[in-house]
mmCIF entry with sequence, helices, sheets and N, C-alpha, C, O atoms, coordinates in Angstrom:
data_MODEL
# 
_entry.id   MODEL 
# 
_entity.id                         1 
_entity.type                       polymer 
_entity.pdbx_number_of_molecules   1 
# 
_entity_poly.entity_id                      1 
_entity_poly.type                           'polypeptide(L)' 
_entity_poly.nstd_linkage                   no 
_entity_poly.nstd_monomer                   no 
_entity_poly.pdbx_seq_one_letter_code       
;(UNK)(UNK)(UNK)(UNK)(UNK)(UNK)(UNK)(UNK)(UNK)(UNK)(UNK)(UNK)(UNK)(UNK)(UNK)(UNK)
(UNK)(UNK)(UNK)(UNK)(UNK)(UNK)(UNK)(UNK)(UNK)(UNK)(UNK)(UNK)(UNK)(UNK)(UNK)(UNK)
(UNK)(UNK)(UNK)(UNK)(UNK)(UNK)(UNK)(UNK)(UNK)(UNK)
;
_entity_poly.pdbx_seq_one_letter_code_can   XXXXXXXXXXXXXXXXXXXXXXXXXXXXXXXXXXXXXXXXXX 
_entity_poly.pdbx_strand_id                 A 
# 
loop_
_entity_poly_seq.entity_id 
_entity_poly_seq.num 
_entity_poly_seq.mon_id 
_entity_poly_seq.hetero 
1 1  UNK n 
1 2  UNK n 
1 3  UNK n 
1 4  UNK n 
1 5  UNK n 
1 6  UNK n 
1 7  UNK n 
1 8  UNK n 
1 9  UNK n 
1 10 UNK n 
1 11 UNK n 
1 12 UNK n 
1 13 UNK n 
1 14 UNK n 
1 15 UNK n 
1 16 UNK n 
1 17 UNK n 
1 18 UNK n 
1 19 UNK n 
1 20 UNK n 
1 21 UNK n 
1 22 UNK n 
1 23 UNK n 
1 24 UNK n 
1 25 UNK n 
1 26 UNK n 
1 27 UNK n 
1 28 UNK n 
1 29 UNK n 
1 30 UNK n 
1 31 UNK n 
1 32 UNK n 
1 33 UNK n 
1 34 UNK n 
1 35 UNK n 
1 36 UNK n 
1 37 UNK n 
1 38 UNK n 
1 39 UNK n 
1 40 UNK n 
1 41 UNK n 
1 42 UNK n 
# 
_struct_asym.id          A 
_struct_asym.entity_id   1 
# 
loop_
_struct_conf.conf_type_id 
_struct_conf.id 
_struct_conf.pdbx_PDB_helix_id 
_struct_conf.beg_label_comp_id 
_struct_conf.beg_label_asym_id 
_struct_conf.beg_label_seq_id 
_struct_conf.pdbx_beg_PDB_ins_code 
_struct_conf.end_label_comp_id 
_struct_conf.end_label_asym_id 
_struct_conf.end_label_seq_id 
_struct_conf.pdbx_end_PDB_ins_code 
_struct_conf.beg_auth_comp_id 
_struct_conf.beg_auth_asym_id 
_struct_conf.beg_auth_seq_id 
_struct_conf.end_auth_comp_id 
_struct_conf.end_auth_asym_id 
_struct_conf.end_auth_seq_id 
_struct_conf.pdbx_PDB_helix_class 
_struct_conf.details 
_struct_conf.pdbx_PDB_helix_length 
HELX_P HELX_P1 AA1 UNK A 17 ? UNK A 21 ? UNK A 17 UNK A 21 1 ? 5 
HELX_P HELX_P2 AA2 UNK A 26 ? UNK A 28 ? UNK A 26 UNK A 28 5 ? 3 
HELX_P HELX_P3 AA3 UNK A 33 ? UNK A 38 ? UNK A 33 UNK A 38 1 ? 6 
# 
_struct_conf_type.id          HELX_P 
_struct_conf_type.criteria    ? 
_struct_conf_type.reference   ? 
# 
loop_
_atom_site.group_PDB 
_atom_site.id 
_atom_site.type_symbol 
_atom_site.label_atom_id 
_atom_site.label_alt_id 
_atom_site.label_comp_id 
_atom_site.label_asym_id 
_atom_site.label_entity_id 
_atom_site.label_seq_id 
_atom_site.pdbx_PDB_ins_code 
_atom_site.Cartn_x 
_atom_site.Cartn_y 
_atom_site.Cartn_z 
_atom_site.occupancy 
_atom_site.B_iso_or_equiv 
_atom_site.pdbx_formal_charge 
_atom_site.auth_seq_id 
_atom_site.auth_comp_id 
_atom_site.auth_asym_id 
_atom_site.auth_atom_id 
_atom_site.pdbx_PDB_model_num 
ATOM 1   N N  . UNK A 1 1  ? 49.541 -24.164 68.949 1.00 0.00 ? 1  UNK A N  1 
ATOM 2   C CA . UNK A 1 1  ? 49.830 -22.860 68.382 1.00 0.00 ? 1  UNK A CA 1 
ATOM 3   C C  . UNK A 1 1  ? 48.696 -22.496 67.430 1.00 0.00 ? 1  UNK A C  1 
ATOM 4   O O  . UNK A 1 1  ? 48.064 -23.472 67.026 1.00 0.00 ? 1  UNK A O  1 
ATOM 5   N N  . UNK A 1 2  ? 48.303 -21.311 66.985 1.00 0.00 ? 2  UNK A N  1 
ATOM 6   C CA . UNK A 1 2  ? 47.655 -20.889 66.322 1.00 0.00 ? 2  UNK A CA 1 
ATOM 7   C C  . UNK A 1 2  ? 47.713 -19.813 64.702 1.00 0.00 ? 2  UNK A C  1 
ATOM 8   O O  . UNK A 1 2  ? 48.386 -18.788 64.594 1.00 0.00 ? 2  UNK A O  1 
ATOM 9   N N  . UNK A 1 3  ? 47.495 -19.958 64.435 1.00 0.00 ? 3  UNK A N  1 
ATOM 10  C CA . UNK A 1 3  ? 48.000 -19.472 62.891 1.00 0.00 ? 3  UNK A CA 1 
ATOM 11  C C  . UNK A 1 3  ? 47.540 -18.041 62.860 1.00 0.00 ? 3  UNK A C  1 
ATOM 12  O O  . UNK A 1 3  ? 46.402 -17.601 63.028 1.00 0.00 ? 3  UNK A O  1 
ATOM 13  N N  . UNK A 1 4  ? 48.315 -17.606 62.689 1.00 0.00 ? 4  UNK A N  1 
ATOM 14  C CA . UNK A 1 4  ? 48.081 -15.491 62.528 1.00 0.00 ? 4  UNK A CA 1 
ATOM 15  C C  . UNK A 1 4  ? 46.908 -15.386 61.733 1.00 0.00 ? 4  UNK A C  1 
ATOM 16  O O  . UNK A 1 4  ? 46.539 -16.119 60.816 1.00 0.00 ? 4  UNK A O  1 
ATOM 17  N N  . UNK A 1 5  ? 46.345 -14.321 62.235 1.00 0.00 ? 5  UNK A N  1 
ATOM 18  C CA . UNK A 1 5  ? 45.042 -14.068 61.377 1.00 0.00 ? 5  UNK A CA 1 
ATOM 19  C C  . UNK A 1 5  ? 45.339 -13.281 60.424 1.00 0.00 ? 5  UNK A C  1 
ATOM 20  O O  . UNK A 1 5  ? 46.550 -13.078 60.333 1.00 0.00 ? 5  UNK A O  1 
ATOM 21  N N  . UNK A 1 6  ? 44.470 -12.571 59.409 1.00 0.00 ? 6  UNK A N  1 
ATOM 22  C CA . UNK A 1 6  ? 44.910 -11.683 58.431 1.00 0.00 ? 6  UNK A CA 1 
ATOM 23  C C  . UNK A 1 6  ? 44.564 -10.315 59.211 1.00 0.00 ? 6  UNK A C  1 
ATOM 24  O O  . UNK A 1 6  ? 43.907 -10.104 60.231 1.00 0.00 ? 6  UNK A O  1 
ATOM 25  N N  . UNK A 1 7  ? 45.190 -9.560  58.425 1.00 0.00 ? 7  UNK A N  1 
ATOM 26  C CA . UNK A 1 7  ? 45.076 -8.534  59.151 1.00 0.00 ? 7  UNK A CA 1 
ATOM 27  C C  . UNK A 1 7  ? 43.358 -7.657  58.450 1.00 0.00 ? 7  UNK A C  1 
ATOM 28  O O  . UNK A 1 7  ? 42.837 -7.731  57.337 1.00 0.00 ? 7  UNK A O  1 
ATOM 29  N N  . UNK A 1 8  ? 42.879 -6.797  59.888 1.00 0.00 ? 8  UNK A N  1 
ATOM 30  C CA . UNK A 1 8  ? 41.328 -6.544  59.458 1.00 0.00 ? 8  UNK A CA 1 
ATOM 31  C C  . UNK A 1 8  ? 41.381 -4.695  59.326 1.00 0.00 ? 8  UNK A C  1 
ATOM 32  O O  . UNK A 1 8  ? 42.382 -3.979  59.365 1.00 0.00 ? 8  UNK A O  1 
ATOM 33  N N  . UNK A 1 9  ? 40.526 -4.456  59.230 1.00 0.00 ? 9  UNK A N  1 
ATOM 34  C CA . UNK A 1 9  ? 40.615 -3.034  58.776 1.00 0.00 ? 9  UNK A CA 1 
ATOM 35  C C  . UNK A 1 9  ? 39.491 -2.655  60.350 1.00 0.00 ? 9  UNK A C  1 
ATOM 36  O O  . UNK A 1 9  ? 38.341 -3.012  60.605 1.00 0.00 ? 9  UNK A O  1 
ATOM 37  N N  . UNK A 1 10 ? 40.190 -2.051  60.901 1.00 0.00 ? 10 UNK A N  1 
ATOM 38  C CA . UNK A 1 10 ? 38.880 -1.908  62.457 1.00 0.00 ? 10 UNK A CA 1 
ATOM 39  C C  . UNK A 1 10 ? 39.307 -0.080  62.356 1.00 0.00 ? 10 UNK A C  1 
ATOM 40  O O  . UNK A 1 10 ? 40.306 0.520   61.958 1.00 0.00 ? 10 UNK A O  1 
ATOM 41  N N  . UNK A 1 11 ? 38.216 0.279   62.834 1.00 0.00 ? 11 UNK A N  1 
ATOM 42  C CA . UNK A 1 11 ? 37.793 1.357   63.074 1.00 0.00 ? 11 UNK A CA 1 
ATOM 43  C C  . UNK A 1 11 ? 38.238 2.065   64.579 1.00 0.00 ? 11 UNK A C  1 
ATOM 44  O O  . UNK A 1 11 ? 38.037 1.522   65.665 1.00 0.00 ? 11 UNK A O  1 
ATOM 45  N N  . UNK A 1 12 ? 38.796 3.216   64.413 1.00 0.00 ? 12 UNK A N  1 
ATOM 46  C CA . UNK A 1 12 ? 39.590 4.109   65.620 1.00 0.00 ? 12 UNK A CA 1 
ATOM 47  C C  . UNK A 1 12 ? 38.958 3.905   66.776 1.00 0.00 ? 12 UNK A C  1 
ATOM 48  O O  . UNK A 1 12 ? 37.781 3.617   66.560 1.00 0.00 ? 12 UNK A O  1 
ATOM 49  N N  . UNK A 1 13 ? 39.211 3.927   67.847 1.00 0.00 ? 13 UNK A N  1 
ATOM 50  C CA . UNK A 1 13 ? 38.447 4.524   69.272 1.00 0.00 ? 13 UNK A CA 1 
ATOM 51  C C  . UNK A 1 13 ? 37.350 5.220   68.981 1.00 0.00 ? 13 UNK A C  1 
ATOM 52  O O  . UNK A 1 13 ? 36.656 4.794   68.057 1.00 0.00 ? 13 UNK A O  1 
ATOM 53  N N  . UNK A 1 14 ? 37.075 6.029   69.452 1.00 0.00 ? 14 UNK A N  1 
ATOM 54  C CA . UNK A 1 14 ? 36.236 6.923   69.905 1.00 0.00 ? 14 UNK A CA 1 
ATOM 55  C C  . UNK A 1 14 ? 36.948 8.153   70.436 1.00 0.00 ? 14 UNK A C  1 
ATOM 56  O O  . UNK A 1 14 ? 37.499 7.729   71.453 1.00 0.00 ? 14 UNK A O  1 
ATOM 57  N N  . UNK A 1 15 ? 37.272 9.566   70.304 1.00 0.00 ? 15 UNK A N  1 
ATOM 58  C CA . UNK A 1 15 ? 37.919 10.168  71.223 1.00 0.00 ? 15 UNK A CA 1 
ATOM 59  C C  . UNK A 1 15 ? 37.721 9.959   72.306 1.00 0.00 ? 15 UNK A C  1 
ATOM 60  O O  . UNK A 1 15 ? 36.573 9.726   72.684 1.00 0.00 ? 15 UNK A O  1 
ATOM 61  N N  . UNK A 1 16 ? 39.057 9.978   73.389 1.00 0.00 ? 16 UNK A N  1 
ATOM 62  C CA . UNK A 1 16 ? 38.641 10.131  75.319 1.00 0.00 ? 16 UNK A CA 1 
ATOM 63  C C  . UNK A 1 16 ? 37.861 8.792   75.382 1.00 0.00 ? 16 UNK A C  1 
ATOM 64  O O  . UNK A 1 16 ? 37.016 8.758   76.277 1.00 0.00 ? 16 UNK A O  1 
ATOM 65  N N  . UNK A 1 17 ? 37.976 7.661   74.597 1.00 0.00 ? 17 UNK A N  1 
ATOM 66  C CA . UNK A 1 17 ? 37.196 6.567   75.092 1.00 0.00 ? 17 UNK A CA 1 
ATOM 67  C C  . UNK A 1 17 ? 38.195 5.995   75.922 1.00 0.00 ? 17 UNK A C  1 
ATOM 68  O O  . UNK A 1 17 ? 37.809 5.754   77.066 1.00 0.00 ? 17 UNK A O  1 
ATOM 69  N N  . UNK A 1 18 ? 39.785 5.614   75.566 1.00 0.00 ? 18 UNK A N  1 
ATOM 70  C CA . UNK A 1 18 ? 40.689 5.287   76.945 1.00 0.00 ? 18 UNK A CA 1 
ATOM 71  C C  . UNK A 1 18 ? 40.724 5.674   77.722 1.00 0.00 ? 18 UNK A C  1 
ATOM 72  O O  . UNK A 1 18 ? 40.864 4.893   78.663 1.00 0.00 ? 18 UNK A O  1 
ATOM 73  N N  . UNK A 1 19 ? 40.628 7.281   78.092 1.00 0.00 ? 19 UNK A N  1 
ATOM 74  C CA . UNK A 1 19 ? 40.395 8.082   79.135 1.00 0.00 ? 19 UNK A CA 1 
ATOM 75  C C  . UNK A 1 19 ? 39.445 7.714   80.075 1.00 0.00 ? 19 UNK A C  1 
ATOM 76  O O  . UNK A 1 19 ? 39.686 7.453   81.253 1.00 0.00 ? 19 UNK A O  1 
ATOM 77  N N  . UNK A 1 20 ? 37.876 7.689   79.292 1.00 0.00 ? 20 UNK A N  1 
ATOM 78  C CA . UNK A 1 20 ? 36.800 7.230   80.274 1.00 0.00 ? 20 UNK A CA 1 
ATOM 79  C C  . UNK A 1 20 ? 37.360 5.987   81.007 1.00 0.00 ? 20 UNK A C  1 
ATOM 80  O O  . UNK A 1 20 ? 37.654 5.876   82.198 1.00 0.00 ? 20 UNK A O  1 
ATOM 81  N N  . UNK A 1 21 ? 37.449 4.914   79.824 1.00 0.00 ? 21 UNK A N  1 
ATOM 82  C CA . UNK A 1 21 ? 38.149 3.112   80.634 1.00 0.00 ? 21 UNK A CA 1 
ATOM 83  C C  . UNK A 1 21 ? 38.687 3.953   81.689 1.00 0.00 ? 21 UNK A C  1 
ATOM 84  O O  . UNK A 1 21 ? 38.062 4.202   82.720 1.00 0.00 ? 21 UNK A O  1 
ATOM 85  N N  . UNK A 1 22 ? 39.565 4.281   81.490 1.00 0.00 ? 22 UNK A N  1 
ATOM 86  C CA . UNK A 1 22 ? 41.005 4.369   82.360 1.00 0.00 ? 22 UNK A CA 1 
ATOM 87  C C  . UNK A 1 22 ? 40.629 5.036   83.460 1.00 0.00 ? 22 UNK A C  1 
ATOM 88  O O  . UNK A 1 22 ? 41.410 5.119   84.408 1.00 0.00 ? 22 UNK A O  1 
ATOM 89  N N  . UNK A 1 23 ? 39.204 5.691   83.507 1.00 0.00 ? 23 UNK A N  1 
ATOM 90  C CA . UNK A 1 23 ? 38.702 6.486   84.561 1.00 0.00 ? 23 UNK A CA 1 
ATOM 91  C C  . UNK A 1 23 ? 37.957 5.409   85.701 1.00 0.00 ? 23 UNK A C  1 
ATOM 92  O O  . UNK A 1 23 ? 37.553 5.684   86.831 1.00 0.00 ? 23 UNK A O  1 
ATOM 93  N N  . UNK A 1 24 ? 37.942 4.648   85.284 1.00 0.00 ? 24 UNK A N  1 
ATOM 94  C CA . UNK A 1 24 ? 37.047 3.494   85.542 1.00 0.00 ? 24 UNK A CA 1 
ATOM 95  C C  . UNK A 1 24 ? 37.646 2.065   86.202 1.00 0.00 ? 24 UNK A C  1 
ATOM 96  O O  . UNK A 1 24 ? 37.146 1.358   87.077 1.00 0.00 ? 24 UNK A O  1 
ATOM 97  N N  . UNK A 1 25 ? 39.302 1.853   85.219 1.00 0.00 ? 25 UNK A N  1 
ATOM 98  C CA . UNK A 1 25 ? 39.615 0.788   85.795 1.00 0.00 ? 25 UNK A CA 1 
ATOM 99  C C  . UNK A 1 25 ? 40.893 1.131   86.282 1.00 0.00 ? 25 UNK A C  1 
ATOM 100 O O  . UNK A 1 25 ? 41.604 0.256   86.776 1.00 0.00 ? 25 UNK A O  1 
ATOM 101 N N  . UNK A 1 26 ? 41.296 2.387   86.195 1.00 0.00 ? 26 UNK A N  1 
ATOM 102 C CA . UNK A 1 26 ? 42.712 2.663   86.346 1.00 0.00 ? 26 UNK A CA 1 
ATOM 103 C C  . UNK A 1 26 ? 43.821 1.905   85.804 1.00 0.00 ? 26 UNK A C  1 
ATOM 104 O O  . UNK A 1 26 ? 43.820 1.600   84.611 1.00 0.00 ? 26 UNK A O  1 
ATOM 105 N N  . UNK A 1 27 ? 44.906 1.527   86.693 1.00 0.00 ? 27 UNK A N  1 
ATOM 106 C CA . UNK A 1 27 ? 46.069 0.842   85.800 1.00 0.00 ? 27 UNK A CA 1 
ATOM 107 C C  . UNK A 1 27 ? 45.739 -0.349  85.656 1.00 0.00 ? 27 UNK A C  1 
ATOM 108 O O  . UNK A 1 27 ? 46.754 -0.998  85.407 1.00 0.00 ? 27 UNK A O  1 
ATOM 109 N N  . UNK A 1 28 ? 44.679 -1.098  85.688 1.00 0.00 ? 28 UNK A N  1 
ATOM 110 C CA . UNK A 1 28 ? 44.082 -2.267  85.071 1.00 0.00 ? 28 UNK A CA 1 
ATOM 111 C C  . UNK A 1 28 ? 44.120 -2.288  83.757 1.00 0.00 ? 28 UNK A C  1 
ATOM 112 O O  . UNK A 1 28 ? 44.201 -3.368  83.171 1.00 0.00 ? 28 UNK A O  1 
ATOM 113 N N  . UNK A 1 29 ? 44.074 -1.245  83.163 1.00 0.00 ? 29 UNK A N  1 
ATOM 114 C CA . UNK A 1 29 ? 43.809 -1.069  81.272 1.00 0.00 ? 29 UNK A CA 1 
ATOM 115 C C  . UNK A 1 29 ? 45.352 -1.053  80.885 1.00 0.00 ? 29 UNK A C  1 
ATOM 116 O O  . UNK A 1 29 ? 46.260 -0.248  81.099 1.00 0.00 ? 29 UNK A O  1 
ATOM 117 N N  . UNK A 1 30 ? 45.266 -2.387  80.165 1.00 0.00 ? 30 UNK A N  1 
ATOM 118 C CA . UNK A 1 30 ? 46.479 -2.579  79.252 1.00 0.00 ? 30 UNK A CA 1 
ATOM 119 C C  . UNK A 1 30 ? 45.872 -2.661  77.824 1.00 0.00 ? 30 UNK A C  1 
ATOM 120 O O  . UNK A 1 30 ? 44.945 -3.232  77.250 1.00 0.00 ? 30 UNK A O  1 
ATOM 121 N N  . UNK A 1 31 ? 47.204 -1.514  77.461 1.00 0.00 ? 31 UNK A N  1 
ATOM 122 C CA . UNK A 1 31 ? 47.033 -1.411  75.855 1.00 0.00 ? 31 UNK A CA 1 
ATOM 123 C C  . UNK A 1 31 ? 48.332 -1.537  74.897 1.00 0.00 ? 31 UNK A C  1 
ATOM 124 O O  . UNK A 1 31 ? 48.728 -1.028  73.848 1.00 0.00 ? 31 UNK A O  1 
ATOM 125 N N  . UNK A 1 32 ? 48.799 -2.540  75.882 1.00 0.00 ? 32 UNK A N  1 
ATOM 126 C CA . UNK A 1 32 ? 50.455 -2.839  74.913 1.00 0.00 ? 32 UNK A CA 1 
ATOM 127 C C  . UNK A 1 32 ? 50.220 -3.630  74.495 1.00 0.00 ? 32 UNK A C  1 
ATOM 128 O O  . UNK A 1 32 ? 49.185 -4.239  74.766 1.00 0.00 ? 32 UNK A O  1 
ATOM 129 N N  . UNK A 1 33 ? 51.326 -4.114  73.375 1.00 0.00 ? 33 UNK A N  1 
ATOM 130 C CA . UNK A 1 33 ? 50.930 -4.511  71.865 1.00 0.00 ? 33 UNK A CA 1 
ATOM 131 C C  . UNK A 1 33 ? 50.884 -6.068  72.423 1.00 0.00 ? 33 UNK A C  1 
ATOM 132 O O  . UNK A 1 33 ? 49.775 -6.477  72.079 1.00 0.00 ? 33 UNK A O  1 
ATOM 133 N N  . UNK A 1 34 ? 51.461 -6.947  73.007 1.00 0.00 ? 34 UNK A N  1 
ATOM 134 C CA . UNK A 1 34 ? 50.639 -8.345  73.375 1.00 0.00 ? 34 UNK A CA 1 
ATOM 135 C C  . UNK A 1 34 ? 49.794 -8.481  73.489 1.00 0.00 ? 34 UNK A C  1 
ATOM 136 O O  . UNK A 1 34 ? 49.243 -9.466  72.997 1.00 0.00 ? 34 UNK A O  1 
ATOM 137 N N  . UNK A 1 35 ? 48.989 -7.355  74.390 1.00 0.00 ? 35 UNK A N  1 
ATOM 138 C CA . UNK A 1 35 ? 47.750 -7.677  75.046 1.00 0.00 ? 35 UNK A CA 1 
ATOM 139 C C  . UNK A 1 35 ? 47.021 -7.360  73.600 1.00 0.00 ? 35 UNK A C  1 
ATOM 140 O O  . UNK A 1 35 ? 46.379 -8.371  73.317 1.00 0.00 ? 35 UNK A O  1 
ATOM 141 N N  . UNK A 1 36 ? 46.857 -6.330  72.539 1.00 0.00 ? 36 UNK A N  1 
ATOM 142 C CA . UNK A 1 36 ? 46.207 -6.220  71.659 1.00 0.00 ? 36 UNK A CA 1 
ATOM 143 C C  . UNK A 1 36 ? 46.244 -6.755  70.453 1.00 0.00 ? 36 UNK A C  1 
ATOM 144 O O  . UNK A 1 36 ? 45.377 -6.600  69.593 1.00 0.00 ? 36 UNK A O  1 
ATOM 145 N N  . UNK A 1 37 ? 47.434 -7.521  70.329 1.00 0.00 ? 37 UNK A N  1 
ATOM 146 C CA . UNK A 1 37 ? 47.756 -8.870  69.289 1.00 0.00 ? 37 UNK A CA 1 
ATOM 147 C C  . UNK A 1 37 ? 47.088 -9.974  69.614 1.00 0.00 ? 37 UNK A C  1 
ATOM 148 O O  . UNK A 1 37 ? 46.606 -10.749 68.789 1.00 0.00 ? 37 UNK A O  1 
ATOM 149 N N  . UNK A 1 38 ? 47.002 -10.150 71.402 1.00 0.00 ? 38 UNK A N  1 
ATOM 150 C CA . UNK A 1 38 ? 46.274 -11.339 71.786 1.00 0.00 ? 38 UNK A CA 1 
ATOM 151 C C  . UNK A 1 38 ? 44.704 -11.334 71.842 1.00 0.00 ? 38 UNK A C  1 
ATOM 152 O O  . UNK A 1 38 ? 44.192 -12.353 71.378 1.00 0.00 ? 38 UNK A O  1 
ATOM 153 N N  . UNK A 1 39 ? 43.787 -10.312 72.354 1.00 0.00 ? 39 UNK A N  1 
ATOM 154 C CA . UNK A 1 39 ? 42.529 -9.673  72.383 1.00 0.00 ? 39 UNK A CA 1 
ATOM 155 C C  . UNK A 1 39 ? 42.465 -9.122  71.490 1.00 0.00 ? 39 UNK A C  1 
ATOM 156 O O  . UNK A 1 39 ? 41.238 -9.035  71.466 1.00 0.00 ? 39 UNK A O  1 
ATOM 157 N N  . UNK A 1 40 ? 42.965 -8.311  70.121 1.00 0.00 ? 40 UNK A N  1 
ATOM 158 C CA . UNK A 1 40 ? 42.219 -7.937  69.064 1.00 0.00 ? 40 UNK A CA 1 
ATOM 159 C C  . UNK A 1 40 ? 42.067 -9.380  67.885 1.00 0.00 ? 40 UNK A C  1 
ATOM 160 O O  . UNK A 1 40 ? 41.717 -8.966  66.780 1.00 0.00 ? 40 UNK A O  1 
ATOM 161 N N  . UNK A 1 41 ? 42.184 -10.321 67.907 1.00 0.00 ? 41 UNK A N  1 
ATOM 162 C CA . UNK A 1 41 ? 42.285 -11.291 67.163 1.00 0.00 ? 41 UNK A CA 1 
ATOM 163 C C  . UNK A 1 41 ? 41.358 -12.184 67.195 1.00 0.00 ? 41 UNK A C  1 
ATOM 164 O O  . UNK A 1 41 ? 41.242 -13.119 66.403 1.00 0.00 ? 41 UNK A O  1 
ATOM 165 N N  . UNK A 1 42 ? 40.306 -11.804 68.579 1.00 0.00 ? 42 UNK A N  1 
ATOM 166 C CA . UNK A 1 42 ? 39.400 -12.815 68.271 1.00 0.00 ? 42 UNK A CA 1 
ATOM 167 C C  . UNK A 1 42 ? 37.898 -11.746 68.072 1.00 0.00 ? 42 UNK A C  1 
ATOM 168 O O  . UNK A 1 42 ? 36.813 -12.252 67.783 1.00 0.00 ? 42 UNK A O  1 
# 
């Protein structure tokens, strides 16, 4: 197991930057909160 990180101060998107992804990978782009608890942490 791994110990929670602290929490960081990160900076917004970009406007229409999911849009572009999403133009790109379609329903491949996950942005629910596991996937971004698990991938924003490192």
């Amino acid at each position: 197991m791994t110990a929670p990180l602290p929490n960081f101060d990160r900076k917004p998107l970009p406007t229409g930057f999911l849009d572009e992804v999403r133009a790109v990978v379609g329903d491949r782009l996950g942005t629910g909160e596991a996937i971004r608890l698990q991938h924003g942490s490192s």
